[in-house]
N, C-alpha and C positions, 0 to 999 in steps of 0.2 A: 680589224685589229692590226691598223699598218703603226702602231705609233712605237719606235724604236729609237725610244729616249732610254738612256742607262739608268737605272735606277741601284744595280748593287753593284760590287768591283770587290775581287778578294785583297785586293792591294789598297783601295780606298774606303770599304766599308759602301755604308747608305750614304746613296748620292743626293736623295734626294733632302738631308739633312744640313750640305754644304751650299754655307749661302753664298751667294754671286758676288762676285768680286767687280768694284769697279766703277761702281754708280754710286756708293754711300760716302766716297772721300772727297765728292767734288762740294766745293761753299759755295754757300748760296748768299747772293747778291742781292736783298729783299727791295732794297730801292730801282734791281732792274727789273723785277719783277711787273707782266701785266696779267691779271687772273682774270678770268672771265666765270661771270655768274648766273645763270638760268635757272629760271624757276618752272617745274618739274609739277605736274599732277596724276594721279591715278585714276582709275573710272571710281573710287569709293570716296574721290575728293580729299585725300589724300595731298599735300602740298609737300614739297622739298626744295630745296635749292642744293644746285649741284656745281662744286666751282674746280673750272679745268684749268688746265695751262700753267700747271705745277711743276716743278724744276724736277732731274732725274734722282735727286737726292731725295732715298725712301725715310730714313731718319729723320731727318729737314721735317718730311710733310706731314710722319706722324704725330712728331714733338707740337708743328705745328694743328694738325687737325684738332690734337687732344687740348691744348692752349685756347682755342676756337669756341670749342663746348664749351669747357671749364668755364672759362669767363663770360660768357651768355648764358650758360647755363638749360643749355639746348640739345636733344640728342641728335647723334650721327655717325657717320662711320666713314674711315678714311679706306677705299678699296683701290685697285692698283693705279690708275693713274687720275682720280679724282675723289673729291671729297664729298658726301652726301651731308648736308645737315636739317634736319625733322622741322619742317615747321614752316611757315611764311614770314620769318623774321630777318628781311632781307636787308630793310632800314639798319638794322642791328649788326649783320656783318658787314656793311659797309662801312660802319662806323668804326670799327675796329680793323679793319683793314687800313681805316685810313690814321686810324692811332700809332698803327705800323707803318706809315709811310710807304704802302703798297698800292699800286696803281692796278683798278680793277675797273672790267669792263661788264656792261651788261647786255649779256644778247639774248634774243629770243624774244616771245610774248611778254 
């Protein structure tokens, strides 16, 4: 039990309710953007694609993740510094990434 991160302050309240300053004000530059795509299995054969290489802007990736689904119509989940989305419809987000003008790479198997 070494972990001695603050979590209350009688001056500040709950800490752990203030969000982090400092990463949500920077723009993002979608045309310099290059994402990288890998397709992802489980032992139950389970398929995902998982796309890294996302800028530090958390609002950016959400608006983005959820724009992602929405319009594929695909589930997933945007977790902290990558996007998960359900399925082996890889054709399909690259097609849309490049509707956006977003430069993506694919590595892995």
């Amino acid at each position: 039990m070494s972990d001695s991160r603050l979590v209350w302050s009688d001056q500040h309240g709950d800490m752990r309710k203030k969000k982090e300053k400092g990463h949500s004000d920077i723009t993002v530059d979608e045309k310099k953007l290059e994402l990288k795509l890998r397709r992802l299995t489980s032992g139950k054969g389970r398929t995902a694609i998982e796309i890294t290489g996302l800028p530090q802007n958390k609002k950016w990736c959400k608006k983005f993740a959820k724009d992602l689904k929405t319009s594929l119509g695909l589930g997933g989940a945007y977790k902290e510094n990558y996007i998960e989305i359900h399925g082996e419809k890889i054709e399909k987000i690259t097609t849309f990434l490049d509707s956006k003008f977003i430069k993506w790479k694919k590595i892995g198997g």
